[in-house]
N, C-alpha and C positions, 0 to 999 in steps of 0.2 A: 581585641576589645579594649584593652587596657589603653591603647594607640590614642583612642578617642574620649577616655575617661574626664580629662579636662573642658574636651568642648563640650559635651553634656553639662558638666554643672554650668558652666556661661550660660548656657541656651536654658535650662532652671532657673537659672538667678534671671536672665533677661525678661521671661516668664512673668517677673512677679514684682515688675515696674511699677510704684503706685505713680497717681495722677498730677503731682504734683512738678515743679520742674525750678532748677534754679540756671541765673543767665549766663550765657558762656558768648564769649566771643567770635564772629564769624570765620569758619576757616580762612584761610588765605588765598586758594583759589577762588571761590564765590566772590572773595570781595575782587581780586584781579578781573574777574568775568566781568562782573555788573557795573563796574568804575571805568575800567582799564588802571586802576593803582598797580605799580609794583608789586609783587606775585613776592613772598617772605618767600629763602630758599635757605638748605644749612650746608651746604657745600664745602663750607669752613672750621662744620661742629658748633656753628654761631647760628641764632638766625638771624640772619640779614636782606634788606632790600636787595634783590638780584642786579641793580645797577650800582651797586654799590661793590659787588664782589669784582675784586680785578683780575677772574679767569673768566677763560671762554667757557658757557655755561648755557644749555639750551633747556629751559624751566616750561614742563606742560603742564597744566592743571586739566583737574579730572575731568571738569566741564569740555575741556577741548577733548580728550581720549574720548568719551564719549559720542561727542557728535561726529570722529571721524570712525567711528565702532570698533574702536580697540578693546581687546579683551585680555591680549598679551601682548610684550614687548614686541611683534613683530608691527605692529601699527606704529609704532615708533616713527618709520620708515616716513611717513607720510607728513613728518611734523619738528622733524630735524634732520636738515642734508644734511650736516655732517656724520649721520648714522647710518648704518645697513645692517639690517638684521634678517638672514638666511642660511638654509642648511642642506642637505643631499640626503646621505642614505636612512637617518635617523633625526627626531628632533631632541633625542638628546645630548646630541651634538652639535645643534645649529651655533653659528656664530655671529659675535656682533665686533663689526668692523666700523673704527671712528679714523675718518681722514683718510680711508683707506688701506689703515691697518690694522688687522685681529688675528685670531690664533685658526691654522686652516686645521681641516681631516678631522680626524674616526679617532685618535689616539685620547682615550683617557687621561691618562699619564701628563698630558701637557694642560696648565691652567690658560685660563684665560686671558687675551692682551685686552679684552674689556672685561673689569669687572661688574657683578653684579651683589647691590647692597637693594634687600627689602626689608624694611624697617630698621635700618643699621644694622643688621647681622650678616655677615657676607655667605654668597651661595655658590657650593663648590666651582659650578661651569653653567656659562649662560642660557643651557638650553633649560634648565631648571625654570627658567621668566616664560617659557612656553605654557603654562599653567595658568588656567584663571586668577586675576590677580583681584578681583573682585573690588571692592568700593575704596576709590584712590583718592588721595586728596592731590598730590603733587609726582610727576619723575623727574627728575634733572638728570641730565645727559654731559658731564664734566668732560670736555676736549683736554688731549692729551695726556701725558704721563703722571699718575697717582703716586706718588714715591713717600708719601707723609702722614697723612691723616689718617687713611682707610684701614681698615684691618687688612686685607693682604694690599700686596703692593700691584699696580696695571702698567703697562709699556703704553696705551694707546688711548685708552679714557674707562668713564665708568658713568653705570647705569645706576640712580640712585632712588627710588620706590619709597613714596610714603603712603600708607593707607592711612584711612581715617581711621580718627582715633573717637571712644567710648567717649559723647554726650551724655551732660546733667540737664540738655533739655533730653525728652523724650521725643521721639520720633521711629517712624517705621515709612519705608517704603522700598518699591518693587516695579519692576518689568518683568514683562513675555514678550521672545519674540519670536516670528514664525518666518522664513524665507524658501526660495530656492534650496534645490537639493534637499527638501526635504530637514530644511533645518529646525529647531527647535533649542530655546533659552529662556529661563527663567533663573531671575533673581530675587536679591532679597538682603534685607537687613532689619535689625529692629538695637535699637540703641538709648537708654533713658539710666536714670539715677537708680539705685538699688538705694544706699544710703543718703546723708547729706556728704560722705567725703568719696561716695563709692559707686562708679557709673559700669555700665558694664554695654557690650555689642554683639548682635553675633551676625556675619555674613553669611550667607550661601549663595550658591551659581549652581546649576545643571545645565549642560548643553552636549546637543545631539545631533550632526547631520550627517549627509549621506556622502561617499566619495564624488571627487570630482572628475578622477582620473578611473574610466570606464575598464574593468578587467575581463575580457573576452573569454577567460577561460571558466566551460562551464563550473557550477555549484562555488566560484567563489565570488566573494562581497568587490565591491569596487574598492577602490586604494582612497589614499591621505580622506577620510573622511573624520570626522569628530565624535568622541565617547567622552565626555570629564563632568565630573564635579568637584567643588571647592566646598569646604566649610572651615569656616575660621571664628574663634571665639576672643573675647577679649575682657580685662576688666580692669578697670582703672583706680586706682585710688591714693587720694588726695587730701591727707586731713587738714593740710592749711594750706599757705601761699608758700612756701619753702619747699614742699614734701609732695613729692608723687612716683606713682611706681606704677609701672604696666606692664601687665603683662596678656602674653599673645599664644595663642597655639593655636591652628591649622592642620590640616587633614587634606590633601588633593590625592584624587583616584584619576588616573587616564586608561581604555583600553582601545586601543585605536589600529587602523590600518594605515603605518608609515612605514617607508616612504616608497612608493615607486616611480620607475623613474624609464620614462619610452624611449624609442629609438630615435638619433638624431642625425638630419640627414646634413649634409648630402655621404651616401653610400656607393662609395665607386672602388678601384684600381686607379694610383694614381707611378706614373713608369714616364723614363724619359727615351727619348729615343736616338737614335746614332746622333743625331745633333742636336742634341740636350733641350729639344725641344718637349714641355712637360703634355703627357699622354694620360687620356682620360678614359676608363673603360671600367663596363658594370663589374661590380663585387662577388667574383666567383666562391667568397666565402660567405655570404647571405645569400648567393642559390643553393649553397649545401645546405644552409639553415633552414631555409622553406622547403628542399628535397625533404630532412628528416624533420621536419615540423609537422604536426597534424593539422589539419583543415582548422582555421578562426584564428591561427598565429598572427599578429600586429606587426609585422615587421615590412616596414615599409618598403618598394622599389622603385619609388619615382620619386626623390627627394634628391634635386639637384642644383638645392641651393643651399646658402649656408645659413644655420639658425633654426631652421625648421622642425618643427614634431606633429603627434598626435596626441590628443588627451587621452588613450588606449592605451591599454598592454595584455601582455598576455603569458602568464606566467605558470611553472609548473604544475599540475593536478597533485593538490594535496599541500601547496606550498606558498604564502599570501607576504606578507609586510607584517607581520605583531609587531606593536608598540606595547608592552604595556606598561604603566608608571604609578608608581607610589610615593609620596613626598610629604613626611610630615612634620613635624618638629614644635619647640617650645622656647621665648625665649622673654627675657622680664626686663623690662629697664628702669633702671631708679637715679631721677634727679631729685638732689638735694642742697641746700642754697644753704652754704655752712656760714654765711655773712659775708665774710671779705671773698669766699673762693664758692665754686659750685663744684659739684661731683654727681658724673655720668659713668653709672656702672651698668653695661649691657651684658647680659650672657645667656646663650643660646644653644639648644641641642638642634642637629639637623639630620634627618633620614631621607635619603635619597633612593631608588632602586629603580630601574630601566632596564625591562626582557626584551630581547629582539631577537624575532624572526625571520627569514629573510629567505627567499629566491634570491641568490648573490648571483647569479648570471643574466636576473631580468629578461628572462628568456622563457617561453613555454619547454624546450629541451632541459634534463634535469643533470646538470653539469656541474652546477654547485649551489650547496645547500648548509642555511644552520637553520635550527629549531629555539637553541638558547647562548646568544650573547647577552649575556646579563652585567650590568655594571651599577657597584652599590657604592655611595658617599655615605659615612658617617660622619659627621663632623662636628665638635665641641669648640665652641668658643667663649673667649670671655676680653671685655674691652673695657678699660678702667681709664678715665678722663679727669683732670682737675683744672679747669677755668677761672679767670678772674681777671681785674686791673688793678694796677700801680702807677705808682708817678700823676695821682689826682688824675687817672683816664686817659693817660695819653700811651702807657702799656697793659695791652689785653695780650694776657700769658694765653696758652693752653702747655701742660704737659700730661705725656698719658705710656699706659702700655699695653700689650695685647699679646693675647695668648690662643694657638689656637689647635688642636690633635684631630689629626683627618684619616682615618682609615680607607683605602680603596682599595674595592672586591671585582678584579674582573673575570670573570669564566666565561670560554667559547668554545663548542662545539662544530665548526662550520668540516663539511664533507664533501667527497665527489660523490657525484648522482650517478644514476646508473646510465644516463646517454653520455655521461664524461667518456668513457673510452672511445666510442665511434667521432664524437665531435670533434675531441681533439686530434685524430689520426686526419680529419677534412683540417682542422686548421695546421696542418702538419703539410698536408699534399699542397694547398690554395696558398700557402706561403713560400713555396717550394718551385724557382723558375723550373727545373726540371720535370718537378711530380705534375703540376698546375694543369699542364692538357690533356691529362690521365685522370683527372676530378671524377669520382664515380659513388656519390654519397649511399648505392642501393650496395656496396660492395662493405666485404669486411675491414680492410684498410681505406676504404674510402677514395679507393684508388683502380684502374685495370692494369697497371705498373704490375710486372710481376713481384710477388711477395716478399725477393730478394732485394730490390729498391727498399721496401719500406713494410716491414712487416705488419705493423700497427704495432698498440699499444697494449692490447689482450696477450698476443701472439709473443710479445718482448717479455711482458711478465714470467706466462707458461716457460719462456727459455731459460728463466733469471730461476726458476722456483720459486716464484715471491706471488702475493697476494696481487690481482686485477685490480683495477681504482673504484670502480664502484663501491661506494659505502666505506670508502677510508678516509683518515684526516683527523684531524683531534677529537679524538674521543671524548676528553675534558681538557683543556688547557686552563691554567689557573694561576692568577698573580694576588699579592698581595702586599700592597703598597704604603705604609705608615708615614705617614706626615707631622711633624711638629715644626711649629714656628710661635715666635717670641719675639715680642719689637718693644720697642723704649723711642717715645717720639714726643715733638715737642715744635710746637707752631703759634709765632708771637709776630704781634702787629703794632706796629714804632709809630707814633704820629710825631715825625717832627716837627712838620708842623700843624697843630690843631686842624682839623678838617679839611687841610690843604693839601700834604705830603706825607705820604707813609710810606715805612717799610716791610715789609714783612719776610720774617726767616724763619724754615722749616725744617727742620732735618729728622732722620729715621735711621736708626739703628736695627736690623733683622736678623735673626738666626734662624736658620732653614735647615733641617734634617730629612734624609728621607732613607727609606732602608725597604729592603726589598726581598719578597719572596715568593717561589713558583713551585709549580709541578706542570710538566708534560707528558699527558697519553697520543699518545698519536702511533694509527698503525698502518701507516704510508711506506710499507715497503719497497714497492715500487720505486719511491724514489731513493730509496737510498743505495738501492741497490745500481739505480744509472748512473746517482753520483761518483760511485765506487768503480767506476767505469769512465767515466769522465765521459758520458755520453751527452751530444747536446741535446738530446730531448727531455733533460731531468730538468731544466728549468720548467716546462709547460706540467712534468709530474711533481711536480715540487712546488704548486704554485701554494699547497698546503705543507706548510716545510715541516718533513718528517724527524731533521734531526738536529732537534732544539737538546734532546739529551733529556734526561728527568728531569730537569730544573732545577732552582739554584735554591739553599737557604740559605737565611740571614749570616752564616757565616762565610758563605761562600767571597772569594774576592771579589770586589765591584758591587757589590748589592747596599752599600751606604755611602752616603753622599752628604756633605754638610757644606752651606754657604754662609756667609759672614759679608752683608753689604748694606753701606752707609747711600742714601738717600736720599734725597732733599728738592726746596725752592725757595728762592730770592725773587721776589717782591717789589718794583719800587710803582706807586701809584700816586697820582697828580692828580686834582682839583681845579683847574682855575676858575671854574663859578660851579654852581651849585647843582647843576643838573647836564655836565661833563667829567667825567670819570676818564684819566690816560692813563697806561699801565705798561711796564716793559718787565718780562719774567725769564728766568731760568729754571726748571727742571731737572730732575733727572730722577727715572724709572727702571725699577727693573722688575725681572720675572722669573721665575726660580725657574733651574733646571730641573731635570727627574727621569725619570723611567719610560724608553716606550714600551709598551705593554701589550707587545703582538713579537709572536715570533721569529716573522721576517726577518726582523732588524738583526738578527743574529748571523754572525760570520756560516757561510757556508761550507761543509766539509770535504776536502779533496783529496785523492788519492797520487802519491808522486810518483807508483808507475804505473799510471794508466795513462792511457790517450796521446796527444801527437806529442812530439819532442818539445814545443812550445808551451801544452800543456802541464807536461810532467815539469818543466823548471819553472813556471808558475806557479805550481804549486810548491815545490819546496823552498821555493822564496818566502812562499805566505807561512808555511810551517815552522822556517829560522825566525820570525819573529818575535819578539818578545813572548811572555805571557800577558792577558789581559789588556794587549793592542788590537785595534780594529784592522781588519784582513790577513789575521792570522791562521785563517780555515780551522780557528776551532770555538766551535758556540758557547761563549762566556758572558758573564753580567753586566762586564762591562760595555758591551756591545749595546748594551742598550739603553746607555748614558749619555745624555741631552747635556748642553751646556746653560746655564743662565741666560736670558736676553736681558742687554739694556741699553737703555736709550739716554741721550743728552738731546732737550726741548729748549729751544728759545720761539719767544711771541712776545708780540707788540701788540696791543688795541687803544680801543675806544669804546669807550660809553655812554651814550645822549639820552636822557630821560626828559623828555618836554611835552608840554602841553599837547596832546593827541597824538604825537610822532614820538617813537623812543627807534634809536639805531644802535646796533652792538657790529663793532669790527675788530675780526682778530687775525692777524698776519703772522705764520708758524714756520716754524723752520727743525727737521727731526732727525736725527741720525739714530738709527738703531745698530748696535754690535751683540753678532752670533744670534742673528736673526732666527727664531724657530719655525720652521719649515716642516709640513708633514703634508708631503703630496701623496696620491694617489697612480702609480704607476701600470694600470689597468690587473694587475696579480694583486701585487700587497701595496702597503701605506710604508712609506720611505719618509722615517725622520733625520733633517739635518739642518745644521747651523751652519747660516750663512754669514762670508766675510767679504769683506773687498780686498783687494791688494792694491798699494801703492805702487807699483812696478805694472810696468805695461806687462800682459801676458800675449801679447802676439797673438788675441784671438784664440789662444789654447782655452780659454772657459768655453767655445762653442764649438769643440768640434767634437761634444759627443763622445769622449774619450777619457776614462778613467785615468791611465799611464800618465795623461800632458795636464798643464794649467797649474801648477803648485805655486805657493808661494811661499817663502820663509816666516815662520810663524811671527817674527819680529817686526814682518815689514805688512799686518795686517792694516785693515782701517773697517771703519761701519760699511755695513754690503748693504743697507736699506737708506733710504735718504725720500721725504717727505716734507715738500713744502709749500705753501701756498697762503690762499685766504680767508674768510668768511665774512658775508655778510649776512646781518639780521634784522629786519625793521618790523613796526607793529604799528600801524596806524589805524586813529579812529575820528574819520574823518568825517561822521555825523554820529548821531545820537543813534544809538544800539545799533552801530555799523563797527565791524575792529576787523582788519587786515592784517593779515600776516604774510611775512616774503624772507624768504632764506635762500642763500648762492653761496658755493661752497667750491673755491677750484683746491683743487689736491694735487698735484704732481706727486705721485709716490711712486719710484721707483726702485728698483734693483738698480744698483750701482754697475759699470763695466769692471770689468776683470774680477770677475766674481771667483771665490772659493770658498771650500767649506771649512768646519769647525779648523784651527790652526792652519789650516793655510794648504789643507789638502785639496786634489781638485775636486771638479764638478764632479756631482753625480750624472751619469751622462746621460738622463733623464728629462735633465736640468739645463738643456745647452741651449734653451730658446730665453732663461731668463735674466742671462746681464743686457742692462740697459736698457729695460720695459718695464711699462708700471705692473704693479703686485695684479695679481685677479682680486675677481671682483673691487675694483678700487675704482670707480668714473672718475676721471678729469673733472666733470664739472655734475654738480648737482644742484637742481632747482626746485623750490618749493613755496609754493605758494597756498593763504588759508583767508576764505571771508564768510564771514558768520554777519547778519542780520535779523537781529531779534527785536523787533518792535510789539508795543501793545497794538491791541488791535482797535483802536476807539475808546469806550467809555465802557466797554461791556464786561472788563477783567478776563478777555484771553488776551492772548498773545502768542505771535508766530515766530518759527524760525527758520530761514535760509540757510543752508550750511555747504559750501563745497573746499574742496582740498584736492591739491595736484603737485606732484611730484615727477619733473622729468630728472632722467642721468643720461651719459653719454654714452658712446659705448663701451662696453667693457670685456674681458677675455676671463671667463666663468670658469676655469681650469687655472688648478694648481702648478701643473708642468706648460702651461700658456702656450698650448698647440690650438694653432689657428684656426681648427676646424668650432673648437670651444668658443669661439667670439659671438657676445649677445651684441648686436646693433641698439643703439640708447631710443627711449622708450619711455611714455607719459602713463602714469596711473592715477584716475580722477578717482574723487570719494564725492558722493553726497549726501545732503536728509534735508527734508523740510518735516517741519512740527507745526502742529497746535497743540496749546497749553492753556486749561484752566485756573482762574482766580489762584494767586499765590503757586501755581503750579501745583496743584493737587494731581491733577491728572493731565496725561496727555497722550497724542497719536503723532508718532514718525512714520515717514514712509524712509526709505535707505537704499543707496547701491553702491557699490565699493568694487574698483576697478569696470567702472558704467559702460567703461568703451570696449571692456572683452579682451583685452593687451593679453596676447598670447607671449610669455617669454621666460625664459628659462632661471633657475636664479642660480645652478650650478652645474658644468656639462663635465663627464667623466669617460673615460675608455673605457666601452663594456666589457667586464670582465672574460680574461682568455680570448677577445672574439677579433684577431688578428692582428696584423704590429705593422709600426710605421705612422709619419701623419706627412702630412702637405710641407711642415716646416722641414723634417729629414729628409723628405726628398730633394727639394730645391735645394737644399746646402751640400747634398752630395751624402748624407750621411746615413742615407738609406736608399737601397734599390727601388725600391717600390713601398706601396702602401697600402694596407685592403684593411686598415685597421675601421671598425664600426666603433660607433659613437652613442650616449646614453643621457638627458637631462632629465634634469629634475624641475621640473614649471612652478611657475609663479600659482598665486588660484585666478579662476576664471573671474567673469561677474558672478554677484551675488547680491540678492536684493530682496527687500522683506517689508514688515512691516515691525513695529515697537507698541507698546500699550504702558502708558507708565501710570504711579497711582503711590500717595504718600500721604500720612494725616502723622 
């Protein structure tokens, strides 16, 4: 109760509004809408005409979010190509990818290469902007490296969120709206003067619909469907023209069904044959799934092409997608105009928490399972700014500092089910050239091979004395992650000459801490008992690794980590008349390292006399290792240390502000070094830092081979390289006609002769990505927006037109960029028409978003445990065969409704 104590009295005080009103100035978006004027942005900590800032910088006003029915960052998508915002197993994990680059996977642990600032206060990880964001005045969408201003630093861009702020007019208004899928929304606001120095506002949002993705199995709810409400309170006050302080607290509840994610075809056997001709034959490891699946399973048998799903699934009795999320926080800002200088003091508390539930094998068979992956942000900050000019206006200083303490709680419980024994004994046999024609899923080993071939994975245990797998795995796993960072920054703008030439220099000083600590229950005997044996069937029992050890505490070695990096941008921008803006910049970004917070990433344990002769000196290779080096087969802290990523940005533009046409161009060029990497390996999440080598590797980064592709830590270079261009026009080419058109080409690739952190080889996971662009990253993206809003005659309505389209090219929706993951590029329309009453008191939308029904995936992953190999190891030789099954996560369908708006 006490969570909400503050939005209560806002919502009292807003309550007891008298009738009176004093004049305030139109927002900045209203007047951008109803003019086409320059839209004010503060991208700088200034606020400035957006043609006037010399970054790339894509400015929405609320008015446009609206008519394209944004309610979270993920509409984004629809209103700046240079943006994507999507995610897989969780939304609160989804990512935002600018130019093609952001932070991939499940790993807590890693922050984001886009950040996210609502209201100037920054918010741990983007998937946070999944929340109603309720009544917006402005976003800016900052292209590329944040290295200066922001409170944390970004490698790739940054998502910047203004709400509207508390009105000394009075005013209240609201929507309901009803759609498809059983949808339901209602909002709201009410906003007027308390005092003469003291206004105050309070938002609310509830919205309700139904899934989209159909769950076959009986007494449960369908998947990704919508539970949330927002309430947010505010109150402002202002005793003169010098003096204001606001402050803001918020309350979001989500309980929802995310994320499921169907089967993705095509599902075959792919084998070459005496003359390496590639052979195509059904997936004898999806007929044992349908042998042991019960009748209404969704797994498809005729999917024989590539890209393909169903909006179905069908997942274990008793076991769904929980989302559930709490996010609320408080935070006060006070500008003050001390004469010659101004000061901006932000400080902010932030509660974060996200429980998930999860079928992890997305499968009706109960193979693996968690109840509570739980991940908490706490996070304190505080940002202290000092503004002004010198030199009679020709220098505007800024210096400032910030401070910020981030606690992260993650705990996971995730288990084998009780069909994990028999399934994996069929993915044992169907992967097995020997076992494969002896497939017999009504059998105990899954096999008619006599018992001595393969006993199964019950029958190994009973041998071993150890516990069967069912119902084992971490019982609690638990990390606990401290964060402090501290920066000293300082950003000034040189006119050399008066309104013609400036410069501008940035730089940032950061101090980054983190320290680390765990415990692990896990009671996966089984596996440890194969490891100890060196048997190869402990990877498939081990896919919950049983021998992480208790965990580490904060004295443990490797559990603290401190960075020390200087940060910055140079500036130079040209004038030559008054409504052309040229600019040439340099950057440079980075993004702390840290912790990954799953216990895969830890070294695994071997025994040096067990198994073949090759075995045993492989392992006591890895045991002469030092302490606290990675592949020393012994589970340490340090194992699960990330290096920093950072990037050096150069861009060139242009800026044209003219009578009914304005055009923004900006041409980039990125290297990113120790690129951070967290793919999804169809078992666990594999984090690693990517490099390039200067030194030809002969091909050794692709052949899938941990042993080969090294390179001398001295002879590294950036592994990610990012270049291209954008365009952005806004025409309004009649009276309450305005056009929008954005093209955005990104080449963003992986560099050739790729390695990982220092110069070790590929992870051999990894051998399909030197020299192809990042996933989800299109080559080219297009975006177009036209709104026409006319009165209607003489009578005081007025109508509106509104469509928006977004194509991209194709792109490859997997982290390890196996080619069965490739989305083919694909258009998604938005629309609304309206009528509006006199001054817009009231009005009726009709709406449909994504109109044409674009079936398309926004990330494809290797179903868990559910067979090995893809198309790419085949062809290179690098695997015999392939029966590996496939899993995406889809875009939403259409959706389409109605709106009822209404204001006094």
């Amino acid at each position: 109760m006490r969570k909400v104590n503050f939005l209560v009295s806002v919502a009292m005080l807003a309550m007891t509004v008298p009738a009176w009103a004093q004049e305030q100035a139109k927002p900045a978006d209203e007047a951008a809408a109803e003019g086409g004027d320059d839209i004010i942005v503060t991208a700088t900590r200034r606020e400035e005409s957006l043609s006037n800032v010399p970054i790339a910088i894509s400015a929405v006003s609320g008015e446009a979010l609206a008519n394209t029915g944004a309610t979270d960052i993920r509409a984004l998508n629809q209103l700046a190509p240079s943006l994507l915002v999507q995610g897989a197993t969780s939304e609160a994990a989804f990512t935002a990818r600018v130019r093609g680059v952001g932070t991939v996977g499940e790993n807590p642990g890693l922050e984001s290469s886009v950040g996210l600032f609502i209201d100037g206060v920054y918010r741990s990880r983007t998937g946070v902007g999944l929340s109603e964001l309720g009544d917006i005045e402005r976003v800016e969408v900052l292209r590329g490296p944040q290295g200066t201003l922001f409170g944390k630093n970004s490698t790739a861009g940054l998502i910047n969120i203004t709400t509207r702020k508390p009105s000394f007019d009075f005013e209240a208004k609201g929507s309901a709206t009803y759609g498809n899928y059983d949808y339901f929304r209602i909002d709201g606001s009410v906003t007027g003067p308390i005092t003469q120095s003291i206004a105050a506002k309070l938002d609310a949002v509830y919205l309700k619909r139904d899934g989209f993705t159909k769950n076959l199995t009986p007494g449960l709810k369908d998947s990704n469907d919508r539970d949330r409400y927002l309430i947010r309170g505010q109150v402002l006050f202002q005793p003169n023209d010098d003096v204001s302080l606001r402050l803001i607290g918020d309350y979001t509840k989500r309980n929802e069904i995310c994320c499921a994610a169907p089967y993705l075809g095509p599902t075959r056997i792919l084998s070459r044959d005496a003359s390496g001709n590639l052979v195509i034959a059904p997936n004898n490891l999806l007929a044992a799934i349908n042998a042991l699946t019960p009748v209404g399973a969704n797994i498809p048998t005729n999917l024989n092409s590539r890209s393909t799903f169903n909006r179905s699934v069908s997942t274990t009795p008793g076991f769904n997608y929980r989302s559930d999320t709490e996010d609320y926080g408080m935070s006060g800002e006070l500008n003050w105009n001390l004469g010659g200088a101004k000061l901006t003091a932000i400080t902010a508390y932030r509660d974060y928490e996200n429980i998930q539930g999860q079928d992890q094998d997305f499968m009706r068979l109960d193979v693996l399972h968690r109840t509570a992956l739980t991940r908490e942000f706490k996070l304190f900050t505080q940002e202290l700014r000092l503004q002004g000019e010198s030199f009679g206006g020709r220098l505007n200083w800024l210096f400032g500092g910030y401070y910020s303490d981030e606690k992260l709680d993650v705990t996971d419980n995730a288990k084998f089910g009780a069909d994990a024994a028999q399934f994996l004994n069929c993915r044992v046999v169907a992967g097995s050239a020997a076992l494969a024609p002896t497939i017999n899923p009504a059998s105990p080993t899954c096999s008619n091979a006599p018992a001595s071939s393969f006993p199964g994975f019950n029958a190994l245990a009973a041998q071993l004395g150890v516990s069967p797998l069912a119902g084992t795995g971490a019982v609690r796993n638990a990390f606990r992650q401290n964060s402090s960072n501290y920066a000293f920054f300082t950003h000034n703008v040189f006119d050399i000459i008066p309104d013609k030439l400036s410069l501008t220099l940035g730089g940032r000083y950061t101090h980054e801490r983190k320290t680390l600590r765990s415990s692990f229950n896990n009671n996966n005997t089984l596996c440890t008992a194969l490891r100890n044996i060196a048997s190869p069937l402990s990877g498939l029992a081990c896919a919950i690794n049983a021998d992480a050890g208790p965990g580490f505490t904060s004295a443990s070695p490797g559990t603290k980590r401190t960075e020390n990096e200087f940060t910055g941008t140079a500036v130079l921008s040209f004038k030559p008349v008054d409504d052309l803006l040229l600019y040439t910049s340099f950057s440079r970004g980075y993004k702390a390292g840290g912790f990954n917070l799953d216990t895969s990433a830890l070294d695994a344990p071997c025994n040096p006399n067990a198994g073949s002769a090759a075995q045993k000196a492989a392992c006591a290779a890895a045991l002469a290792l030092p302490a606290n080096q990675r592949g020393n087969a012994r589970p340490e802290a340090a194992d699960l240390q990330f290096s920093p990523e950072r990037v050096n940005s150069f861009e060139a533009g242009l800026k044209y502000n003219g009578r009914g046409f304005d055009l923004n161009f900006a041409a980039f060029y990125s290297l990113f070094k120790q690129f951070q990497l967290n793919t999804f390996n169809g078992i666990n999440f594999e984090v690693t830092n990517l490099q390039g080598c200067k030194d030809s590797l002969n091909g050794a980064d692709k052949d899938a081979s941990a042993a080969t592709g090294a390179c001398a830590a001295n002879r590294t270079r950036a592994g990610v390289l990012s270049k291209g261009f954008e365009i952005e026009g806004v025409l309004h080419p009649a009276r309450d006609v305005n056009v929008n058109l954005g093209l955005t080409y990104s080449d963003t690739k992986y560099r050739k002769n790729l390695v990982g952190a220092n110069g070790v080889p590929l992870a051999p996971t990894l051998f399909q990505l030197p020299g192809n662009q990042l996933s989800n990253a299109p080559k080219y993206v297009a975006t177009t927006g036209f709104s026409y809003s006319p009165e209607i005659g003489n009578s005081g309505l007025s109508g509106l037109l509104y469509v928006d389209a977004r194509y991209q090219s194709d792109t490859n929706t997997g982290s390890d960029l196996d080619r069965e993951k490739i989305q083919d590029g694909f258009i998604v329309v938005n629309g609304r028409i309206g009528l509006y009453g006199r001054d817009k008191k009231w009005g009726v939308e009709f709406f449909g978003q994504n109109i044409f029904n674009k079936k398309y995936q926004q990330v494809a992953a290797d179903a868990p445990l559910q067979g090995s190999g893809t198309i790419g190891e085949v062809q290179s030789g690098n695997a015999a065969t392939s029966n590996q099954l496939f899993i995406a996560f889809p875009g939403e369908p259409r959706t389409y409704g109605i709106t009822l708006r209404g204001k006094f």
